[in-house]
C-alpha positions in Angstrom: -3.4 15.1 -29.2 0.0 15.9 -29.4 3.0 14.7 -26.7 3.3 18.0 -25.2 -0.7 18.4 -24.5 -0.9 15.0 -23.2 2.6 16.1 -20.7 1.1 19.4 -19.8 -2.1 17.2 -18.6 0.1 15.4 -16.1 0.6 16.9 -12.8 1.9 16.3 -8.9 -1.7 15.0 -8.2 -1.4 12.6 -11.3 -2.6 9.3 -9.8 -0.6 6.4 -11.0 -3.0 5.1 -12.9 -3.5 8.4 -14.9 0.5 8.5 -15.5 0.4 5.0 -16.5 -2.1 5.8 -18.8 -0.1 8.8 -20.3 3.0 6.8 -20.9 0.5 4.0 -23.0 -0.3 7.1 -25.3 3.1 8.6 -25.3 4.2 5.2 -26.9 1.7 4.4 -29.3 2.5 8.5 -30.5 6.5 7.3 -30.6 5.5 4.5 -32.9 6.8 2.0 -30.5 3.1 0.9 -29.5 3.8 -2.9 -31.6 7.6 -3.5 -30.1 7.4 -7.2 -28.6 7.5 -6.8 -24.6 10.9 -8.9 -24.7 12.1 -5.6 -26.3 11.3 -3.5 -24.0 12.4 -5.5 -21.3 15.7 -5.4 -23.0 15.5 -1.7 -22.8 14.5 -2.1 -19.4 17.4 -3.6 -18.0 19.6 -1.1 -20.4 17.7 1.6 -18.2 18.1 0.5 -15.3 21.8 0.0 -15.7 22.8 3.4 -17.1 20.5 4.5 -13.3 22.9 2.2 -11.6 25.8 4.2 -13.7 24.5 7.9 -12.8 24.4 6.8 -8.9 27.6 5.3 -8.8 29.2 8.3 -10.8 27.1 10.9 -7.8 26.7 8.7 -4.7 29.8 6.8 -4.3 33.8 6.4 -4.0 33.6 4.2 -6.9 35.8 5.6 -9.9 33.9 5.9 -13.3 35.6 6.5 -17.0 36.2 10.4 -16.6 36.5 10.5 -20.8 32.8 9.0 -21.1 31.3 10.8 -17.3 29.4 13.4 -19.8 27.7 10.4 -21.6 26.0 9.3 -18.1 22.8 11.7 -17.4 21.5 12.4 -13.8 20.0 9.8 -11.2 16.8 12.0 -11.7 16.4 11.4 -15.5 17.9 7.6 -15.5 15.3 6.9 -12.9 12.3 8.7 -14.8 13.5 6.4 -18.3 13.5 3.0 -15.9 9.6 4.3 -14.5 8.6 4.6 -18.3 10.1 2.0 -19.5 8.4 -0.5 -17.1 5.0 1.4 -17.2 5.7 0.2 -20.8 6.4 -3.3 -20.0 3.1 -3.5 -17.4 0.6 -1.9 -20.4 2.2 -4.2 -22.8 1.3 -7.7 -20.5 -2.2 -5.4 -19.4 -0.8 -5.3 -15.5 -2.4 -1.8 -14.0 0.5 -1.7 -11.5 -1.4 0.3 -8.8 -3.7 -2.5 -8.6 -0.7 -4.7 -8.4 1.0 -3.1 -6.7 -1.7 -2.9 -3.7 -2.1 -6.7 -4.2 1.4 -7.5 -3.5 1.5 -5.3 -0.8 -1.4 -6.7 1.2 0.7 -9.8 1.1 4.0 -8.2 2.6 2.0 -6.8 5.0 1.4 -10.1 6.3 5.0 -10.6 6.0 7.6 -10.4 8.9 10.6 -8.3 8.0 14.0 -8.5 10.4 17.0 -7.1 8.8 20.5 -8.4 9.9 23.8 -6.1 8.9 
């Protein structure tokens, strides 16, 4: 199946599960399928910085490089590449994040959560 028939299979009732299984297939059709996970971690953190760029250039008073602004994409888009990217990193170490993701959450719920300023 090719990248678009597996996109167009994708929609807003996609469970997380399903997406996370999408982005595994996505990959493997990239050719990016044996890239060691410290790779991709790499990438990760590259992501998640050029997100951290794109909201600083929209959502603050904070100057940015005008001659390099059209080299930063939306906050949208840079936070879509830091979702895929760590799907990647969670199917390389075999982590379904939902399940994770309910497991840490039954332990914050246990928590107790008081916020200072």
């Amino acid at each position: 199946m090719d990248q678009m028939n597996l996109l167009n299979e994708i929609t807003e009732s996609s469970s997380l599960t399903q997406i996370q299984e999408y982005i595994k297939s996505v990959v493997e059709l990239r050719g990016f399928s044996n890239q060691p996970v410290q790779e991709t971690m790499l990438l990760l953190l590259e992501e998640t910085g050029e997100l951290a760029k794109a909201i600083r250039k929209t959502a603050t008073n904070m100057s940015v490089d005008v001659n390099r602004i059209q080299n930063y994409d939306t906050v949208e888009s840079e936070a879509a590449d830091v979702f895929f990217v760590l799907m990647s990193v969670c199917n390389q170490m075999n982590i379904n994040l939902l399940s994770a993701l309910k497991e840490k959450e039954k332990k914050n719920c246990e928590r107790s959560w008081s916020f200072e300023r």
